[in-house]
C-alpha positions in Angstrom: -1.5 -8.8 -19.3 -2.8 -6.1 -17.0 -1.4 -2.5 -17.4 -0.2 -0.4 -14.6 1.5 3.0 -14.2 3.0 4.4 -17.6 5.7 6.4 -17.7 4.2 10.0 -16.4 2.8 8.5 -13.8 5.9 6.8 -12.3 7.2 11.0 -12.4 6.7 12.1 -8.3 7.7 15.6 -9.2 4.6 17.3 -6.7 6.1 15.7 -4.1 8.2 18.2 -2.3 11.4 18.6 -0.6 11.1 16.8 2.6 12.5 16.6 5.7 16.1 15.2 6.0 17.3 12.1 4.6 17.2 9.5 7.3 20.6 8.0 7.7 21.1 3.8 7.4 21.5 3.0 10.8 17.6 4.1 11.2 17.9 7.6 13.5 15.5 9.5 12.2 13.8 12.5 13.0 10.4 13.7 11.8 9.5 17.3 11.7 5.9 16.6 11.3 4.8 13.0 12.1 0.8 12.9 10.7 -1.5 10.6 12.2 -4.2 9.2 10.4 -8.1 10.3 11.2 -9.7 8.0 9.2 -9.2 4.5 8.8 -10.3 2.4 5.8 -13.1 1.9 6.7 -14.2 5.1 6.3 -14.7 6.1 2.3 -15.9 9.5 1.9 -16.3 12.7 3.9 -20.3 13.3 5.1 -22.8 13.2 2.4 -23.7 16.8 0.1 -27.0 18.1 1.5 -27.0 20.8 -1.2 -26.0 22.2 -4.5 -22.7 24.2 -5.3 -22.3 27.1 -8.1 -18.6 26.5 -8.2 -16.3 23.3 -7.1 -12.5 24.7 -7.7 -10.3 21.5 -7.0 -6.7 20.7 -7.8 -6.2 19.3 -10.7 -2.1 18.0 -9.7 1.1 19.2 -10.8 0.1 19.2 -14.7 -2.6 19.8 -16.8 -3.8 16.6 -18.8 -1.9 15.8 -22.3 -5.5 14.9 -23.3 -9.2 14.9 -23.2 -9.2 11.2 -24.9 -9.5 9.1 -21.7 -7.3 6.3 -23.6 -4.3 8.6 -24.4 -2.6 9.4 -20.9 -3.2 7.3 -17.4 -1.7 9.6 -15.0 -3.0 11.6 -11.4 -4.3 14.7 -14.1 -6.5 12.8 -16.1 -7.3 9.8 -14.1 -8.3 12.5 -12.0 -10.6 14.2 -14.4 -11.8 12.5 -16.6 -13.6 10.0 -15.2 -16.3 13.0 -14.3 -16.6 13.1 -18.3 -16.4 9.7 -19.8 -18.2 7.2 -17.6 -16.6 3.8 -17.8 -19.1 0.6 -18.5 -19.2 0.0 -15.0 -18.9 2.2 -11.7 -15.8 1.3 -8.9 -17.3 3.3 -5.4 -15.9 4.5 -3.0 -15.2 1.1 -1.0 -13.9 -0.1 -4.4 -17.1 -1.7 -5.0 -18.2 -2.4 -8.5 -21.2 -1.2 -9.5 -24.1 -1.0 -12.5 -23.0 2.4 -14.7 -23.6 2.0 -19.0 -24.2 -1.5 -18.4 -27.1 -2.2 -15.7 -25.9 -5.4 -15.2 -23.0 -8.0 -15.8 -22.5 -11.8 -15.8 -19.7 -14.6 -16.7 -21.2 -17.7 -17.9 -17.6 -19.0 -17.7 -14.5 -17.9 -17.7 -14.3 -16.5 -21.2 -17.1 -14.6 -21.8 -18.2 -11.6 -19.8 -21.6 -10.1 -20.7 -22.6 -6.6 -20.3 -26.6 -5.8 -20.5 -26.9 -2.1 -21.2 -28.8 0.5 -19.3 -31.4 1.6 -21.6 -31.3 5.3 -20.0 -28.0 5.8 -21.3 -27.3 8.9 -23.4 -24.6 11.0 -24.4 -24.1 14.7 -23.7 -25.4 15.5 -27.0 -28.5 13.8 -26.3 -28.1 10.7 -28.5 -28.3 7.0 -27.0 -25.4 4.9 -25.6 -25.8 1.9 -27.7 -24.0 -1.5 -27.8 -21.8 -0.1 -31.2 -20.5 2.6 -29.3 -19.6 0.5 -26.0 -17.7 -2.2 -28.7 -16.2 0.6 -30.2 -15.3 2.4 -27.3 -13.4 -1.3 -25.9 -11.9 -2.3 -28.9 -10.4 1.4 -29.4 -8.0 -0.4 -27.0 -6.8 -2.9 -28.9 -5.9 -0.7 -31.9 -2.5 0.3 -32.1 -3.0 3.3 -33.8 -5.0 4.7 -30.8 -2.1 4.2 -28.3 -4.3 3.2 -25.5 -2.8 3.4 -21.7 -4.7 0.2 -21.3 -4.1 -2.2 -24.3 -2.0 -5.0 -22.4 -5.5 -4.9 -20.1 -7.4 -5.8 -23.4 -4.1 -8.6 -24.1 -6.6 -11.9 -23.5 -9.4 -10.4 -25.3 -10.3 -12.5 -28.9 -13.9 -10.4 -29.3 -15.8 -7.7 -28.2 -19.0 -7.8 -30.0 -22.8 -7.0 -29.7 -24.9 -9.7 -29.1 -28.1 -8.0 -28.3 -30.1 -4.6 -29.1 -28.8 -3.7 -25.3 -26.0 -6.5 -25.0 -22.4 -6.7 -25.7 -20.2 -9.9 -25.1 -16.3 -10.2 -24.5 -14.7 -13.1 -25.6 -11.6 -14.5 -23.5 -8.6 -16.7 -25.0 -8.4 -18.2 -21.7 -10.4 -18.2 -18.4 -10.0 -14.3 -16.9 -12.5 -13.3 -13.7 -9.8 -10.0 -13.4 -10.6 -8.2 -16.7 -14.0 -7.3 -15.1 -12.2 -4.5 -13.2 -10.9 -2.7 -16.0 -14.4 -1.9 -17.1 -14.6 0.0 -13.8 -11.6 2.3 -14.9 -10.6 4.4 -18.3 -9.8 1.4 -19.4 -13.8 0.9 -19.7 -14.6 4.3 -20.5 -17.2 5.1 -23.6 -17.2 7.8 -26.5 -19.7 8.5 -28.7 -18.6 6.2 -31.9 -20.2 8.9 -34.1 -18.1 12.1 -33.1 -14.8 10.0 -32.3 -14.8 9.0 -36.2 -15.1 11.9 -37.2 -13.0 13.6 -35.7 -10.2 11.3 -36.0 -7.1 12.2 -34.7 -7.8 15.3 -33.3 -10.4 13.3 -30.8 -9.9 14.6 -27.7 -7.5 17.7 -28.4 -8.8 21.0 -26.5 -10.0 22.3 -29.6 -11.9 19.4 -31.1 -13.0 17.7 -27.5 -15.0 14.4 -26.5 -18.5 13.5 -26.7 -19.3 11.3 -23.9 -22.1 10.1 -21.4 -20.8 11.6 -17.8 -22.0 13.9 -15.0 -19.8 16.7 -16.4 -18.8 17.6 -20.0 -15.7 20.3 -20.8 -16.8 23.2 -20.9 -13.3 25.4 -21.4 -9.7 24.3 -21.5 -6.3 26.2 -21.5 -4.3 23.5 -22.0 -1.7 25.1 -18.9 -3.2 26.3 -16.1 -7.1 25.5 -15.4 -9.8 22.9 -17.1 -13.8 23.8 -16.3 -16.6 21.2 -16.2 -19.7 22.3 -16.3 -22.5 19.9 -15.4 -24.5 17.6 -17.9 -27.9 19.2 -18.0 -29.8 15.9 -19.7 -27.0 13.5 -17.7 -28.7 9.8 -17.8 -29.1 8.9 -14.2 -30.4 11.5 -12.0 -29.7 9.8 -9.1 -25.7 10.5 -10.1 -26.3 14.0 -11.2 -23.4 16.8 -10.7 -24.1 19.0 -7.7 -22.1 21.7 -9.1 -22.4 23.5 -11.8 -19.5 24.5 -12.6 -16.2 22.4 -11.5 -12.5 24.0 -11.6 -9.6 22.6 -12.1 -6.0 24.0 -11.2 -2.6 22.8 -11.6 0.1 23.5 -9.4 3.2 21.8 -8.8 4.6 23.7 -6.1 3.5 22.6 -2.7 3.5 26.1 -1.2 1.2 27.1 -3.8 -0.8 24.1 -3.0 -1.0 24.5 0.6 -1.6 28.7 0.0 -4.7 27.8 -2.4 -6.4 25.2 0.0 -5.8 27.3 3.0 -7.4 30.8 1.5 -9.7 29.4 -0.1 -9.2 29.3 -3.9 -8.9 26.0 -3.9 -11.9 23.9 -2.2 -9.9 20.6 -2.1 -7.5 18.2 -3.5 -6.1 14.5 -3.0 -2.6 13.4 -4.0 -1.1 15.7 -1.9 2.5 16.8 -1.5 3.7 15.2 2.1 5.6 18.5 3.1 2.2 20.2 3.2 0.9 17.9 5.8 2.0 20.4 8.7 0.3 23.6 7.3 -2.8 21.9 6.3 -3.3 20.2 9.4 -3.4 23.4 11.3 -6.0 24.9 8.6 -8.8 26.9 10.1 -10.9 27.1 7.2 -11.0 23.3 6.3 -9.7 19.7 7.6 -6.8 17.5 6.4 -7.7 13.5 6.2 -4.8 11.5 6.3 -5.9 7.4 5.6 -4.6 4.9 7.7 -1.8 2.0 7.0 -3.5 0.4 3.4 -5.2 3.4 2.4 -4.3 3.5 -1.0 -3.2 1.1 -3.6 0.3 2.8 -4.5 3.3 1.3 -3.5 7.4 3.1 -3.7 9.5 0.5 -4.9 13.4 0.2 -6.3 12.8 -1.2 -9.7 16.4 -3.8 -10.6 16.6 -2.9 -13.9 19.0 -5.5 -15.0 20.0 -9.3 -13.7 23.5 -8.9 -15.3 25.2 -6.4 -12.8 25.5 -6.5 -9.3 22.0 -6.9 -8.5 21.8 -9.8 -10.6 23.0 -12.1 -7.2 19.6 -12.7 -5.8 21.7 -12.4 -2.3 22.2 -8.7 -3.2 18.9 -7.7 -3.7 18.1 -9.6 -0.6 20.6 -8.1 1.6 20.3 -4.6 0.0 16.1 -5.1 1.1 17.5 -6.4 4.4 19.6 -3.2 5.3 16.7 -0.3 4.1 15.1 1.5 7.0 11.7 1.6 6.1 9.9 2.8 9.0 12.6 5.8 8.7 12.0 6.5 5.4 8.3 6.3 6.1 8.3 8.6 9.3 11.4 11.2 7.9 10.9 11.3 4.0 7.3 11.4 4.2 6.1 12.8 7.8 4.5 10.1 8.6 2.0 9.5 5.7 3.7 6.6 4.6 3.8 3.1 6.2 7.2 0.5 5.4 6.0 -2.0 2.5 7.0 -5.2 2.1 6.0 -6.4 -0.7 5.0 -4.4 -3.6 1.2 -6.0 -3.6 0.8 -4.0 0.5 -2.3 -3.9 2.6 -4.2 -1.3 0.5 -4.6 -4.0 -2.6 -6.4 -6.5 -0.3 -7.3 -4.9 3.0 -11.0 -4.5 1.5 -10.7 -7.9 -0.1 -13.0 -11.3 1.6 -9.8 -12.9 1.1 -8.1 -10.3 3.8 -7.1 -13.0 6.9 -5.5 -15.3 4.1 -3.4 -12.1 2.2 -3.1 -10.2 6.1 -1.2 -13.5 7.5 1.4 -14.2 4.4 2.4 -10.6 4.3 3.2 -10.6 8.1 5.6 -13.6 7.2 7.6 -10.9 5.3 7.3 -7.9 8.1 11.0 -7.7 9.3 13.2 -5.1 11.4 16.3 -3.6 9.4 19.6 -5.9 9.6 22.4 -4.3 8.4 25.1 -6.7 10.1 22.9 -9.7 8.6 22.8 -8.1 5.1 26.7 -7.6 5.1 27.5 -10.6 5.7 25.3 -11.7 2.9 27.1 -9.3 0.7 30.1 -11.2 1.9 28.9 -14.3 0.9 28.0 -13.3 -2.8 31.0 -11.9 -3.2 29.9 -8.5 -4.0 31.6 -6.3 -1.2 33.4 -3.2 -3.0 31.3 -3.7 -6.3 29.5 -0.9 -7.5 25.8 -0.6 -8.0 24.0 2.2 -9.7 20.5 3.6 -9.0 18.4 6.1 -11.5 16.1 8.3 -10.2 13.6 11.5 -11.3 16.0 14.9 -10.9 13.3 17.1 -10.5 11.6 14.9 -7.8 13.5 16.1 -5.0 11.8 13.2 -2.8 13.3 11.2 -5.4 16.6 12.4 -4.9 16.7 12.0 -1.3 15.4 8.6 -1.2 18.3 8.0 -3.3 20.1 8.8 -1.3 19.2 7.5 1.5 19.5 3.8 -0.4 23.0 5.4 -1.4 24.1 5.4 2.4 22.1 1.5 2.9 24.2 0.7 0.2 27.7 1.7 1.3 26.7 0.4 4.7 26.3 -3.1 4.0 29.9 -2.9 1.9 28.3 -1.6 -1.7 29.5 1.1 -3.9 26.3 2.6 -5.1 26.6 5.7 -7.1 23.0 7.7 -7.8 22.4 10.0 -10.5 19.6 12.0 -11.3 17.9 12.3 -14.7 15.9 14.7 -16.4 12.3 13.9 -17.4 12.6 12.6 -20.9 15.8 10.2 -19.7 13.7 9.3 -16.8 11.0 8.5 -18.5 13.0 6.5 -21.2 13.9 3.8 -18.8 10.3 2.7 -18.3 10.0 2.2 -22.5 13.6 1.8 -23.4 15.7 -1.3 -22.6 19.0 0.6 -23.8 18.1 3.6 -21.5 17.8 1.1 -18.7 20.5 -0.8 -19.6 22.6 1.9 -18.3 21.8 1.5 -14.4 21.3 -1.6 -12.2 18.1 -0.1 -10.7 15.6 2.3 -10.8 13.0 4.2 -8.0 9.0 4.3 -9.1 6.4 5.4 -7.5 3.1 2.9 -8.5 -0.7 2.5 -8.4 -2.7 0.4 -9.5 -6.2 2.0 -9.8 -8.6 -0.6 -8.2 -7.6 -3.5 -5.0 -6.3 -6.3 -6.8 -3.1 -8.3 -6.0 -2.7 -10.7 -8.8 -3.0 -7.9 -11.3 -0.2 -6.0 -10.1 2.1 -8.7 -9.8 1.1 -9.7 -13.4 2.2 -6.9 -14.1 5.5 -7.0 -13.1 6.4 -10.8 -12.4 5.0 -12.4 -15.5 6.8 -12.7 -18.8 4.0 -11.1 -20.4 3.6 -8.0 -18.1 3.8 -4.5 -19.1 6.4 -3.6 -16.5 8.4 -6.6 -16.4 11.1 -4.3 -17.2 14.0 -6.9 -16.3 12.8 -10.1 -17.9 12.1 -12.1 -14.8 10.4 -15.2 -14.8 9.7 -17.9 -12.5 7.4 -21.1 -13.5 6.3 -21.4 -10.0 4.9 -17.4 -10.2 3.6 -18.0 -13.9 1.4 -21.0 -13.1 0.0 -19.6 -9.7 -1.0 -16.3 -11.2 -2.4 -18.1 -14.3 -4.4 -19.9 -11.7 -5.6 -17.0 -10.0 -6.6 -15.0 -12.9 -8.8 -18.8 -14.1 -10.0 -18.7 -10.2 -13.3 -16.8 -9.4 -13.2 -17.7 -6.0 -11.7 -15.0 -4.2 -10.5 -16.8 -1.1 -8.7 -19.7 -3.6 -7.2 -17.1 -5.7 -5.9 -15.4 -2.8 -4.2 -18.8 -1.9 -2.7 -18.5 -5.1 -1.4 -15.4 -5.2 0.4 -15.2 -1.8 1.9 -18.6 -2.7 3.7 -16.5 -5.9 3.9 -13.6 -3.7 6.4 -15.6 -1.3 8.7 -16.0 -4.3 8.6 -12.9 -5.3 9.6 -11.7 -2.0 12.2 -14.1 -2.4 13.7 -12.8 -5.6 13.1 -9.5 -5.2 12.7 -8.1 -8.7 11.7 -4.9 -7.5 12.5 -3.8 -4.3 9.3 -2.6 -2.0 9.9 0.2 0.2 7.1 2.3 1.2 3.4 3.0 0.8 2.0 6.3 0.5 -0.9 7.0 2.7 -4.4 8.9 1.1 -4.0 12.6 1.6 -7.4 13.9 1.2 -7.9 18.4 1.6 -11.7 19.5 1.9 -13.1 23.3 3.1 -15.9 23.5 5.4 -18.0 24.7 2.3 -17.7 21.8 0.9 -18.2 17.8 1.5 -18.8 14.4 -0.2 -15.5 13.5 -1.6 -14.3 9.9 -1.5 -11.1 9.1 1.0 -9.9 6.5 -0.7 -7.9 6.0 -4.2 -11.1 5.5 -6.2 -11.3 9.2 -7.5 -8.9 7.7 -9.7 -11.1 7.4 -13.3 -14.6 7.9 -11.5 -17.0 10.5 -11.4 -16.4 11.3 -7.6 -17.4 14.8 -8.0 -20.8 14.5 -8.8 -20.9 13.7 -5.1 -19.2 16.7 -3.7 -21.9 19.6 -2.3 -22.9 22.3 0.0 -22.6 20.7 3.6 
């Protein structure tokens, strides 16, 4: 199936301490509401007009485990590295997919995708791109031994073969019109066959490096505190050449060294920010603070029910426990403002730039609901669960974390739970997303989730099918198996969408993981600078390339 955040992404520990916890009756008040200034319509800042010497950017709250693009899918190196290894295909800005290694693409049917190669295509050391290193570069995927972030993407793929001196052709087990947009990610992204070999395991370490075919190539690593690109000199497609020369990137996890760095100037800009810096950086002299609108991103905030044999396992629970949570509260409190309530994990920014929008638009307002906690009681009543205890994990060193558990600790005991919260360290946080004993331990779980392109059927694959990566809980439904089957065999867009609201309604139904909020984009640039996408597409792509002198 179709892979989505791994374990150090689902970690929200750049997010900051927030305002105060909004209470379960819904009185809430913001410190710093934001409102949006660009909608999604709008995908990136005004065009470069000139060249840069220097682009210094931040690079999130870690440096990257990695330079293999395979080895870690998380904000550092989904951030970077896309500038470096260029995917098979390009996703824009407006999530478009576009020609990038291979010029152009077609499916004959359902199960076989073929990719025509651009014959420009070169590495950074000058040698061509051919169809052996794009088939190695895929099938590194599907070998265990390389740990890929994106095998279960690569889970209905028999061959990946050339079948042309500029062709390669993927073989399907069954009819798939989704994989396509893995090509447009990492999970597409080609090395040099050549230099990977030989340097085997130590491919991709900051002392050994990658060879690949992007706008940038690494030009000095610390492994800590800052990464430099320098720009490809003989890049491929001059039409997609760096403007900068050099590009910085710094990692900070504190979000008053965040907000310090963009507002003097070290920094030029950053996305993924910390919420809490939303009221400095608005006022910034020196620079301008986007905030997206409702559907900006593809990320979702959900409460993960990690087991069906506890007191979440009554369906009437989970419904009554998603009944009582204040979701505009958290949204407005929690996050000033740059959040919007989500009611089902698949929200508005995985189809809101979709043909298929009126069809997904009207079944998700179906779910829109106003908190009930007098409703939601009484269906604790009726299951019989009032005065039972239910337990919620979350990320200690996430202090958002922490008080959106306890906020859901308060919904809880208002609707006649016993919920008890506790906070765990990284590595024990971490475990419950690859450890069924770890998770064992707690009736739910909070996440924070992306999926890096628009597609609803892929993220519910991913967590409502029996074969999906972060079905952590075992659920399954025949009705949600079939439809979703359907929708990944279904190349119309409008009759997929048809499909996957109609398992979407029973998935709001059952509630295997409870949605909560969506973050909105947070996007920082100075007024040296411009050209940077708005949307979640910097996510695995070469956005800088883009970003210039005004």
């Amino acid at each position: 199936m179709r892979r989505r955040t791994p374990r150090a992404a689902l970690l929200i520990a750049a997010l900051a301490l927030l305002a105060s916890a909004c209470g379960s009756g819904g009185g809430t008040t913001a410190k710093a509401a934001a409102q949006s200034n660009f909608s999604s319509a709008q995908v990136t800042t005004a065009p470069a007009k000139g060249p840069l010497s220097n682009l210094t950017w931040y690079g999130d709250y870690r440096a990257p485990y990695s330079e293999d693009p395979l080895k870690t899918a998380d904000y550092p190196e989904e951030t970077i590295l896309g500038n470096v290894c260029e995917s098979v295909l390009r996703t824009g800005a407006d999530y478009s997919l576009n020609p990038g290694i291979a010029e152009s693409w077609s499916q004959p049917d359902g199960e076989h995708l073929v990719l025509d190669l651009d014959p420009r295509a070169t590495f950074s050391d000058g040698h061509p791109v051919t169809p052996a290193d794009v088939v190695y570069s895929l099938a590194r995927n599907q070998n265990p031994a390389e740990a890929s972030n994106y095998a279960d993407s690569y889970g209905d793929v028999t061959s990946i073969r050339a079948t042309g001196a500029e062709q390669v052709t993927i073989t399907f087990s069954k009819p798939d019109y989704l994989f396509v947009r893995n090509l447009g990610i990492l999970a597409g992204a080609v090395v040099e066959k050549a230099f990977a070999v030989k340097a085997g395991p130590n491919f991709g370490n900051a002392d050994t490096g990658v060879v690949c075919s992007g706008p940038y190539t690494i030009a000095s690593f610390d492994g800590t505190n800052t990464m430099v690109l320098k720009r490809n000199p003989h890049y491929w497609d001059p039409s997609r050449a760096a403007r900068s020369a050099t590009l910085t990137f710094r990692f900070l996890a504190d979000p008053s060294a965040i907000a310090n760095a963009l507002t003097s100037g070290s920094l030029d800009g950053a996305f993924d920010l910390p919420p809490s810096t939303v009221s400095t950086l608005s006022r910034a002299s020196d620079g301008k603070l986007y905030v997206g609108a409702a559907g900006s991103t593809t990320q979702n905030i959900d409460l993960i029910v990690s087991r069906f044999t506890g007191t979440l396992g009554d369906v009437r629970v989970r419904q009554a426990l998603s009944m009582a949570i204040d979701r505009a509260g958290i949204a407005k409190t929690l996050f000033y403002g740059t959040a919007d309530p989500l009611y089902a994990v698949a929200g508005p920014g995985f189809w809101a730039s979709s043909p298929a929008e009126p069809i997904y638009s009207a079944a998700y307002q179906k779910l829109v609901s106003a908190p009930d906690v007098a409703a939601a009681a009484k269906l604790v009543r009726q299951a019989g669960a009032t005065g039972r205890q239910l337990s919620i994990g979350y990320a200690a060193d996430s202090p958002a974390q922490a008080q959106l558990a306890e906020v859901l600790q308060q919904t809880g005991d208002s609707i006649g739970l016993k919920v008890t919260i506790t906070g765990l360290p990284d590595q024990q946080y971490g475990d419950l997303f690859i450890d069924p004993k770890a998770r064992s331990a707690y009736d739910s779980f909070l996440t924070i989730n992306y999926l890096e392109f628009p597609e609803t059927a892929d993220m519910y694959m991913s967590y409502a099918t029996k074969a999906g990566i972060q079905n952590f809980n075992g659920y399954t439904d025949p009705t949600v198996e079939t439809d979703l089957a359907k929708a990944q065999a279904t190349q119309d867009v409008q009759q997929r969408a048809r499909y996957v609201t109609a398992a979407q309604a029973v998935i709001a139904q059952d509630l295997p993981w409870i949605p909560i909020v969506a973050p909105r984009a947070l996007v920082f640039q100075n007024k040296a600078v411009t050209g940077a996408p708005l949307t979640f597409s910097y996510m695995d792509n070469a956005w800088a390339a883009a970003v210039g002198a005004p």
